[in-house]
C-alpha positions in Angstrom: 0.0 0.0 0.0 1.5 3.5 -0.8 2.0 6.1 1.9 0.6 10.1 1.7 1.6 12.4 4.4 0.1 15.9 4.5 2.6 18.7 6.2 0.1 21.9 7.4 1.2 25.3 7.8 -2.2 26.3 6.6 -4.7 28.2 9.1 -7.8 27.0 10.8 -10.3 27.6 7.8 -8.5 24.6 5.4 -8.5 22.0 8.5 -11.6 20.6 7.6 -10.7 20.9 3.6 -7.7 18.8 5.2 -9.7 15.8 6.4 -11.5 15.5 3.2 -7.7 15.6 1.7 -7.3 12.7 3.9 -10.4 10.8 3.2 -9.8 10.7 -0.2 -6.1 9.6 -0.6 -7.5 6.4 1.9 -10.4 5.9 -0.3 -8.1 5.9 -2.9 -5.6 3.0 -1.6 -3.3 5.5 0.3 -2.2 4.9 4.0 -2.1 8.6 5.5 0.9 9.1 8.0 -0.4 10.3 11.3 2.4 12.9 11.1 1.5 16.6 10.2 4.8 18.4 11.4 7.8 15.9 10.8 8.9 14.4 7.6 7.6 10.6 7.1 10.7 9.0 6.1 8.3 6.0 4.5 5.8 8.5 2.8 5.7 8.4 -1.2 3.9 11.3 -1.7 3.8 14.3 0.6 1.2 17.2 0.0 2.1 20.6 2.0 -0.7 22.9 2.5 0.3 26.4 3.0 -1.0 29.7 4.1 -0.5 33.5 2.0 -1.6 35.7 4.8 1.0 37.9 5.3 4.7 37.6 3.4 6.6 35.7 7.1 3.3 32.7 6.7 4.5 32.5 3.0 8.0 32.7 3.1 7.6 30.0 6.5 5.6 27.8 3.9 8.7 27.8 1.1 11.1 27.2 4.4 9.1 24.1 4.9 9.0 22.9 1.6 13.2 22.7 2.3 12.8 21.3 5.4 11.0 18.5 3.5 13.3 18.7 0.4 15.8 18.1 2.9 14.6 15.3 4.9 12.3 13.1 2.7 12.8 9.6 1.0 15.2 10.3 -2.3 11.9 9.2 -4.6 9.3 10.5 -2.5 7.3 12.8 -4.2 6.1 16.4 -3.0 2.8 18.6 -3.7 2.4 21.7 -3.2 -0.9 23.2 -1.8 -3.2 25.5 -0.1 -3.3 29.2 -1.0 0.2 30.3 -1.5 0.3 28.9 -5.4 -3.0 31.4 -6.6 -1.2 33.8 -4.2 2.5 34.1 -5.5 2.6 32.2 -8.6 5.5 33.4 -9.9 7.1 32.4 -6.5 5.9 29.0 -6.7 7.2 28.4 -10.4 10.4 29.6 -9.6 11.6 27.4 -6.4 9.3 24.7 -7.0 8.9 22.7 -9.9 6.4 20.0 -9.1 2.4 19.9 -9.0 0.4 22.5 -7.5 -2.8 22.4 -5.9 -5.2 25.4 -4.1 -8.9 25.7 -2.3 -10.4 26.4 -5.9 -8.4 23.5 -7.5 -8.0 20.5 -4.8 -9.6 18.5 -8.0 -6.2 18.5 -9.3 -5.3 15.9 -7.1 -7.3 13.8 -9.1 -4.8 13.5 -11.7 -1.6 14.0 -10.1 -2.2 11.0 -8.1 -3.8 9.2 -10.7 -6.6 8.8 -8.5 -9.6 6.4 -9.8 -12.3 7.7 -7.2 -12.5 11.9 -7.5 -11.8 14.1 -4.8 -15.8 15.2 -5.2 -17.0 11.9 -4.6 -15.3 12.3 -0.9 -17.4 14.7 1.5 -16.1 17.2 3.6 -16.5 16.5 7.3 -18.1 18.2 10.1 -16.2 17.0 12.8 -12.5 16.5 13.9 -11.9 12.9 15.5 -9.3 13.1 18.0 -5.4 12.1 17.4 -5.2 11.3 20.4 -2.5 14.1 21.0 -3.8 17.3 23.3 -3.2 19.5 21.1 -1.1 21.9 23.5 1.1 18.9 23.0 1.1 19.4 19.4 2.1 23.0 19.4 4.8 22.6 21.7 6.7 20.0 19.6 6.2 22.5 16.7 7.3 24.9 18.4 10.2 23.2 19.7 11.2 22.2 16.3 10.7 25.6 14.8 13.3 27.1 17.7 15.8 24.5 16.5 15.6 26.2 12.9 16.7 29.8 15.1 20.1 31.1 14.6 21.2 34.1 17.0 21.0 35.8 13.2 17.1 34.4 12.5 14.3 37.5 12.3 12.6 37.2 16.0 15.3 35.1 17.8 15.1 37.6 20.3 11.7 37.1 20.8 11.5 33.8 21.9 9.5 33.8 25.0 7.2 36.1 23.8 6.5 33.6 20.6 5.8 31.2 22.7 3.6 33.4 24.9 1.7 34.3 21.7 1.2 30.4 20.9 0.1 29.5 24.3 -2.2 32.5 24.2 -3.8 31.1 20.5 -4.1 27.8 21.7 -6.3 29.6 24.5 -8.3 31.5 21.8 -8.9 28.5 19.7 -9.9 25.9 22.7 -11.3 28.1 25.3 -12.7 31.1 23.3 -12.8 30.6 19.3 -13.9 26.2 19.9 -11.5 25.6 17.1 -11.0 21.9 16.2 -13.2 20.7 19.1 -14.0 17.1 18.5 -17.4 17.5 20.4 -18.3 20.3 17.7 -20.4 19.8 14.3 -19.2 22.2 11.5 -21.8 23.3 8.8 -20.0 24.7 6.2 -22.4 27.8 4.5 -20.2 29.0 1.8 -16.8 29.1 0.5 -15.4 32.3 -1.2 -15.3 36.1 -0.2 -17.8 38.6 -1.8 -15.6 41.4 -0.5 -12.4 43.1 -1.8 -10.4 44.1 1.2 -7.5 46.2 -0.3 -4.9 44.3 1.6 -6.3 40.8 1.4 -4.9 38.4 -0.8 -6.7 35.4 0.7 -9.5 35.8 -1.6 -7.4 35.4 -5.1 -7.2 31.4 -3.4 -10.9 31.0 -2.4 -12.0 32.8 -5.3 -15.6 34.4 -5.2 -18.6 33.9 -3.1 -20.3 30.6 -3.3 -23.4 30.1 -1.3 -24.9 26.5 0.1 -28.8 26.1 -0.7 -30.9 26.8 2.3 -32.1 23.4 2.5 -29.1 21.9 1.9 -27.4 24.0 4.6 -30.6 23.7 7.5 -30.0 19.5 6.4 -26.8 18.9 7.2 -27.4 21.2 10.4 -30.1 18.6 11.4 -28.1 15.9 11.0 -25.5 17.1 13.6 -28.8 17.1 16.5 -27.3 14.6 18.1 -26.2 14.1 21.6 -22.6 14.5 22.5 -21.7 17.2 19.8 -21.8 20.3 21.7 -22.1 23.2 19.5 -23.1 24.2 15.7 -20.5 26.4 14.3 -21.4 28.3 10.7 -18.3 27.9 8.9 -17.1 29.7 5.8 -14.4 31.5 4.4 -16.7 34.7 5.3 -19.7 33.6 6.5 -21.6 37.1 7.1 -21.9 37.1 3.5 -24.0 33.8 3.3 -26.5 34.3 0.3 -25.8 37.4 -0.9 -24.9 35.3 -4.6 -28.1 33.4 -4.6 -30.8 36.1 -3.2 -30.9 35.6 0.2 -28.7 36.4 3.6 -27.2 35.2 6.5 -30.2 36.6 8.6 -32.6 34.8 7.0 -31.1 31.7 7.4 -30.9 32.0 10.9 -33.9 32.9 11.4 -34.6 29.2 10.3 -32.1 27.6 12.1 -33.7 29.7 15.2 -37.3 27.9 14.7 -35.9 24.1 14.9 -36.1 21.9 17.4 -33.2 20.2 19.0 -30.8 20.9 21.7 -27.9 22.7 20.2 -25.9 25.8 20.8 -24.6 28.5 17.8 -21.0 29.2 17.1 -21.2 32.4 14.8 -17.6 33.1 12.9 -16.7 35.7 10.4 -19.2 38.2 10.5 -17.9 41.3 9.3 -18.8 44.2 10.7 -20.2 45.4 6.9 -23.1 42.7 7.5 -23.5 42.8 11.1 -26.8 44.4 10.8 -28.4 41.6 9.0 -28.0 39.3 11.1 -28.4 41.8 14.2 -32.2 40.5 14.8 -32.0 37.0 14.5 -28.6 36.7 17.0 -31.0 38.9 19.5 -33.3 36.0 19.2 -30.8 33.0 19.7 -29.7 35.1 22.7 -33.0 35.1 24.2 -32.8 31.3 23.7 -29.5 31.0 25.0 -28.8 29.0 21.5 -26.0 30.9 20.6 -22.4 30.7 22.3 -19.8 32.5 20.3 -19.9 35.5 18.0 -16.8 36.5 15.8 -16.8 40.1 14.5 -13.2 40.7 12.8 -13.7 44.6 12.5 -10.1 45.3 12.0 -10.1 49.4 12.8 -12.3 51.4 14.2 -11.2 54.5 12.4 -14.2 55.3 9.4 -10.9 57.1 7.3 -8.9 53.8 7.5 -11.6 51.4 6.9 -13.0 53.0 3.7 -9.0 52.9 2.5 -8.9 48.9 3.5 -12.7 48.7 1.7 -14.7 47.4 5.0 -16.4 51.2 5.1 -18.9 50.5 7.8 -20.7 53.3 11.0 -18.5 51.9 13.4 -20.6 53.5 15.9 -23.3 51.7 15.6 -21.3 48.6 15.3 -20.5 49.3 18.1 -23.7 49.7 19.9 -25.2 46.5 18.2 -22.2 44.9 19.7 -23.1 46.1 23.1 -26.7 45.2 23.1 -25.8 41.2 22.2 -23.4 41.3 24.7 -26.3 42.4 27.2 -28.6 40.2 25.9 -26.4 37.1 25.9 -26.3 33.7 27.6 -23.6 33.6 30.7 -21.1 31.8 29.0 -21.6 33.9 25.7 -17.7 35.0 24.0 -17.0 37.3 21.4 -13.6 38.1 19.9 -12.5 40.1 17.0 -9.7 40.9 14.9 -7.5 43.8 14.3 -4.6 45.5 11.5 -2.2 47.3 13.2 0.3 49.5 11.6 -2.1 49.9 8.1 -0.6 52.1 5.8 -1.0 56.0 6.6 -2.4 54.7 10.7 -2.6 57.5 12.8 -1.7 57.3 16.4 -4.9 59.1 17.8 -6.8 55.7 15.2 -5.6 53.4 16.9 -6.2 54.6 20.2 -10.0 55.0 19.0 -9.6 51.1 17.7 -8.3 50.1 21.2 -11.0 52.1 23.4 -13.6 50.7 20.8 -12.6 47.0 21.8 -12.6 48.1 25.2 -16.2 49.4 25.1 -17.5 46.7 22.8 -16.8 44.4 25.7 -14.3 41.7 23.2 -13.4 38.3 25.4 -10.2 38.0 22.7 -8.5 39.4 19.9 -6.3 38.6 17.0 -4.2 41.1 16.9 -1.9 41.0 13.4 0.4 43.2 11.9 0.0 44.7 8.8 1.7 42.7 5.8 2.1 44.0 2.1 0.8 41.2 0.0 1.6 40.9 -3.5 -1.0 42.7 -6.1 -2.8 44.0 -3.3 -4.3 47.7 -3.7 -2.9 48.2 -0.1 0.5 47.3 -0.8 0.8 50.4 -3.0 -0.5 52.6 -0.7 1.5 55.9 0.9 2.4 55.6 4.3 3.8 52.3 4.5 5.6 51.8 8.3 8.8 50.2 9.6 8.5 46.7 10.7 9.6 48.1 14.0 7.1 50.6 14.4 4.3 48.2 13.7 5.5 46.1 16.6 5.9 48.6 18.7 1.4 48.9 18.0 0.9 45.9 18.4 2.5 45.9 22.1 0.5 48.9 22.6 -2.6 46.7 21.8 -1.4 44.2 23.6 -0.3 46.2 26.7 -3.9 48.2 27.0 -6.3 45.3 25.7 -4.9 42.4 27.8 -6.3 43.3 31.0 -9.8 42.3 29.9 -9.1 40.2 26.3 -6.7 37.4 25.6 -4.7 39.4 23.0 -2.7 37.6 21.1 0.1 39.6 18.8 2.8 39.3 16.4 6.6 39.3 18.4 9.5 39.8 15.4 10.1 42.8 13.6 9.2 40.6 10.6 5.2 41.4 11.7 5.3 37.3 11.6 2.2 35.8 12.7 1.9 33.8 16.1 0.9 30.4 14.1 4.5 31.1 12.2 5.8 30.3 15.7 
């Protein structure tokens, strides 16, 4: 039987996509190495999936790709995925000269593997068995590994402890706050894609546009995860507050169905950006009221009107603000709601920021990303004036850090690189 081993840098929105990955290399004779950090010396085939977020989560994905260049079986073959290849093309052609696969295209698969069931015929999960591995445990052997990769000359070797505060703080966000990979937890995927164009996203040139699940189809599969032992219902998408929008309806309506069923079952509500907060506004009231909803994820990113037109999230952050406030006071006990936030964005003033800090403070957040602005290629943002040191941006996102982490699990980015915490 031939070996597959998938290597992950990629972030929390392609696990699932991961699993089904997995599914369909075993249902296409593969054994799948339980390893997803170190090289499989017995693998045939290994398939990386990558993240594009910012420039350190790409250049950390090529840095892997050596690692396994380096340490793999002489024939073992290598593919390489997730969102990096739509992202930097030209990148990808010119250190790597092997097959390519991204969210859009994971159908490639089917013929670089020679595969004689499709990757279609394969459905994508809802939950996450366990590995058997807390993952805290998982995240400190990365960890340890990445350190090992440090030189006194490496960007952020100074940093150390604070990188590993920043991964102990995530791991908090995505177990305690965020319910990220839960195995008690059943996913509904709503949509894949992005209907917005964020000036310094480059995220959305791998998902590609906004592609809405039917209703029916969607309230269906939600039915079929009433079952006892799986705790919560998360929404999940690429951008979920923009469910429907591509096939003449909205997230609002749809959860104003998934309010009127019956069954024990509690919301997790991801990726609502602040530009369609107020369709959903009612219906969230209502699950409140039931105490149906848990979890409520509004990445706003700035509160400053100027900057958010410029990023092209233009939104009354004021009143944002106050629907924000009145779910918070209408919520269940155990109710969390986190956000997100850009520091250092091209032309950032300091008096912004301090209005996007005192927002978070008033909104009442439980946790915050917090990451540093990162150029991305063929993004309108990249170009514009104003862009900041590396330095200077990490010197805002302490300041974040610093005033936010009283109340809010704040995790930041601790290299002058602006690398993100999951780059270690």
């Amino acid at each position: 039987m031939p070996k597959a081993q998938i290597i992950i840098t990629s972030c929390s929105r392609r696990s699932l996509e991961v699993k089904q990955i997995k599914r369909f290399l075993q249902g296409n004779g593969y054994a799948v190495s339980r390893q997803d950090w170190e090289v499989d010396p017995e693998a045939d085939w290994i398939l990386l999936s990558t993240c594009g977020f910012t420039q350190a989560a790409e250049d950390y994905g090529f840095e892997t790709l050596s690692r396994i260049r380096a340490t793999k079986r002489p024939d073992a073959k290598i593919v390489f995925g997730g969102c990096i290849p739509e992202i930097d093309p030209g990148r990808v052609l010119r250190e790597f000269d092997g097959p390519t696969f991204s969210p859009q295209s994971y159908a490639r698969l089917d013929e670089i593997l020679g595969a004689e069931h499709r990757f279609d015929e394969f459905r994508r999960p809802n939950t996450f068995e366990s590995n058997g591995s807390p993952p805290l445990m998982s995240d400190v052997r990365k960890a340890t590994e990445i350190i090992k990769t440090l030189t006194a000359a490496s960007p952020g070797s100074g940093y150390i402890s604070q990188r590993l505060g920043n991964g102990v703080r995530q791991r908090l966000i995505r177990t305690r706050y965020a319910n990220l990979h839960n195995p008690k937890t059943f996913y509904v995927q709503i949509q894949e894609g992005c209907s917005m164009h964020c000036s310094y996203c480059a995220i959305r040139m791998a998902i590609g546009p906004l592609r809405s699940r039917p209703p029916e189809v969607v309230l269906d599969e939600f039915r079929s995860g009433l079952e006892p032992g799986l705790s919560a219902h998360p929404t999940d998408g690429d951008n979920a507050g923009s469910y429907g929008l591509d096939i003449g309806t909205h997230m609002g309506k749809l959860l104003d169905r998934i309010a009127e069923l019956d069954g024990d079952f509690v919301l997790d509500l991801t990726d609502i950006s602040p530009v369609y907060l107020a369709l959903v506004f009612e219906p969230v009231k209502r699950l409140c009221r039931q105490k149906r909803i848990s979890r409520l994820y509004v990445p706003v990113q700035s509160a400053s009107r100027r900057l958010l037109k410029l990023m092209g999230r233009d939104c009354d952050m004021d009143g944002i603000k106050q629907m924000l406030i009145e779910i918070k006071r209408l919520s269940p006990r155990d109710f969390v709601m986190g956000t997100s936030l850009i520091v250092g964005f091209p032309s950032e003033e300091p008096e912004e920021l301090d209005g996007t800090i005192r927002f978070c403070q008033e909104a009442g957040f439980d946790w915050v990303w917090c990451h540093s602005f990162s150029a991305r290629p063929e993004t309108p943002a990249a170009t514009l004036p104003g862009q900041m040191p590396a330095e200077e941006i990490l010197q805002r996102a302490r300041l974040v850090k610093s005033r936010l982490g009283n109340k809010s699990l704040v995790t930041t980015a601790d290299d002058t690189l602006g690398n993100r915490t999951c780059q270690g």
